[in-house]
N, C-alpha and C positions, 0 to 999 in steps of 0.2 A: 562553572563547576563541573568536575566528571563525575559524570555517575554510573558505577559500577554495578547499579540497579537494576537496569535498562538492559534490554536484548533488541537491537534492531535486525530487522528482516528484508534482503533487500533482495526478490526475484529476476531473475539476467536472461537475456538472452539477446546477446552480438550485440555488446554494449562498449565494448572493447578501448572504442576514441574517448570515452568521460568516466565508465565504471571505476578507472583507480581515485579521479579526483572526486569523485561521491564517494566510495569510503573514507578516503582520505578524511575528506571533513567533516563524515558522518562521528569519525573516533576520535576527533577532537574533543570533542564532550560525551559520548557513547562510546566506550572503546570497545564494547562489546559488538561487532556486528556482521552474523551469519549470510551469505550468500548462495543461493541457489542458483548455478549456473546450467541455466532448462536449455540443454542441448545446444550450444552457442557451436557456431561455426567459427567465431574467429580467437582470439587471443583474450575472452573476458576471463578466463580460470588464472591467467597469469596474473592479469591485471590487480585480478582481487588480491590473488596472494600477495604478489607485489606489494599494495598497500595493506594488508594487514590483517585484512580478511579472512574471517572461519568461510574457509569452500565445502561446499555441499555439491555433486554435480548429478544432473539426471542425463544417461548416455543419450536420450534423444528431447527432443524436444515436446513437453507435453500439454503444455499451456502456461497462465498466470498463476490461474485456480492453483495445479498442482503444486507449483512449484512455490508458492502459499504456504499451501499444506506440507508439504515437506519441512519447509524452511520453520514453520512453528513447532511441528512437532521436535527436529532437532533441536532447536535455540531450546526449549523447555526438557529439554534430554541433558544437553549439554552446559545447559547453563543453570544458578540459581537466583535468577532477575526474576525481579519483583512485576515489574510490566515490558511489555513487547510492544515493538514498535512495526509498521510496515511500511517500506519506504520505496518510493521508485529510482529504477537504478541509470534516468534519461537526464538526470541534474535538474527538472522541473519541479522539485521540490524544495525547500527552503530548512533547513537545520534549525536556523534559527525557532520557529512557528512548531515543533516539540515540545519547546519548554511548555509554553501555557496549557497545552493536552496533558502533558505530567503532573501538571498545578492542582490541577482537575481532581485527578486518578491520586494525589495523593491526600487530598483531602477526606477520603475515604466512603465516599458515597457516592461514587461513578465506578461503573466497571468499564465502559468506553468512551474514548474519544472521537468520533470525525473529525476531519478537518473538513473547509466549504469554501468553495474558491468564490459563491458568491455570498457571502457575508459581509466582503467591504469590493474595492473597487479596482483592487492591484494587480487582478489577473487579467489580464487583455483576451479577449475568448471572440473567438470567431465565430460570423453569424452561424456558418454549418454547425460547428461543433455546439452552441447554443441552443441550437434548436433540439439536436439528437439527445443531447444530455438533460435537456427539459421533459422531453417525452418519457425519458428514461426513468424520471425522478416521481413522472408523474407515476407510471407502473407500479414502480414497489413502493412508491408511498399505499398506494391501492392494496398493493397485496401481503404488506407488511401491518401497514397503520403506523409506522414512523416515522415522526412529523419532522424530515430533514428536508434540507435545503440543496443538498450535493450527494447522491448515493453513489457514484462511483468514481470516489477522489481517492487513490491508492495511500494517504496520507492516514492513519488510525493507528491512536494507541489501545493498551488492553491491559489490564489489571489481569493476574495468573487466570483466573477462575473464566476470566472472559476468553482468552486465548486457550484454553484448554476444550471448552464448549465446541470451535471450530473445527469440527469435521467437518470439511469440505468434501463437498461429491464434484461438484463441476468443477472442470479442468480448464474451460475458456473464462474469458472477459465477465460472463454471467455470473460467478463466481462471488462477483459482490451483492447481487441483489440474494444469491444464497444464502450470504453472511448475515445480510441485513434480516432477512426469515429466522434464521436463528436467534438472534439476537431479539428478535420481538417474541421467540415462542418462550424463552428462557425469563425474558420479561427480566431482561438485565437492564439497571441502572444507565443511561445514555446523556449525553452532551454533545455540541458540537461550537467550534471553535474556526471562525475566520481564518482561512491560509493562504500563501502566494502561489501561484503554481505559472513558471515562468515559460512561457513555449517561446522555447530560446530557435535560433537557426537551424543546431541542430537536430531538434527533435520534430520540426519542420519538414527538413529533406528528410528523414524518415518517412515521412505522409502518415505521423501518429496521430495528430489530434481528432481527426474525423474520424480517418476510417477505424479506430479504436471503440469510437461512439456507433459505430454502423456496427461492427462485429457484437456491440454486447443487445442491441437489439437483434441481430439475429439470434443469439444466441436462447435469450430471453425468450423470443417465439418458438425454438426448438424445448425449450425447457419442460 
């Protein structure tokens, strides 16, 4: 089913070899979906457009956080979708595992969705990045009080009211335990929903999955 509802959100930077086949197949079923290309060095502004993609571009590179922030406030500028979606732009995310966060959110008594890559068993996670994401979890569970399993899975839906609530101030990886504060100060409606999150090859020789997890505890300690 398309749904013309939906605003997906998908933050870039030097995404260039897979960002046209992630929207590609993100607007097979969303055809809506916004791109923030945070200071890319290489070819992702084409890419996106190429596939189909609303481009947003920030001239330099500012972080995740920002380009979040940007990327919601336009999709709710330019669009009139009902929920927003945030998606990563490394192919590690599954199109598919949306649907059931929209199930949620349109039932009408959720304003967000997580996704949690340990809900079931399909995400293969390494012992480093297991550990740092554990530590991580353990954190803003502490300094939230929400009782999640995954706080920093770039996979969340948001009913209007919910994505309107996110002003973002942190510009790095910390970003999400920021989200998650708001979201507990607002004492919005929440769920969370099993997801795949595939660390394919490529997003390997990137060297994302740790040092990703290393950068949002430091950042967390700068916070």
């Amino acid at each position: 089913m398309n749904r013309s509802d939906v605003c997906v959100v998908i933050p870039v930077f030097n995404e260039e070899a897979v960002i046209g086949d992630v929207v590609r197949s993100v607007r097979e079923v969303y055809p809506v979906v916004v791109c923030v290309d945070d200071g890319s060095a290489d070819r992702s502004s084409d890419e996106i457009e190429a596939a189909g993609g609303v481009l947003v571009k920030h001239p330099v590179n500012l972080g995740q956080g920002a380009a979040l922030r940007t990327g919601l406030e336009f999709a709710m500028q330019f669009s009139t979708a009902d929920y927003f979606v945030t998606f990563d732009a490394d192919g590690q995310h599954d199109v598919a595992d949306v649907a059931q966060m929209l199930d949620l959110l349109d039932g009408g008594d959720i304003d967000v969705v997580f996704g949690s890559r340990f809900l079931d068993k399909r995400s293969q996670i390494s012992a480093g990045k297991r550990l740092v994401l554990t530590l991580a979890i353990k954190y803003t569970r502490l300094s939230t009080g929400l009782a999640l399993t995954d706080t920093h899975n770039g996979l969340r839906t948001f009913n209007r009211k919910g994505a309107e609530a996110l002003d973002l101030q942190m510009n790095g990886m910390a970003h999400a335990s920021e989200l998650l504060g708001i979201i507990a100060q607002r004492e919005f409606a929440y769920a969370e929903v099993p997801v795949h999150i595939r660390y394919t090859t490529y997003s390997r020789s990137k060297g994302q999955p740790l040092i990703n997890g290393v950068n949002i505890l430091f950042d967390l300690l700068l916070k």
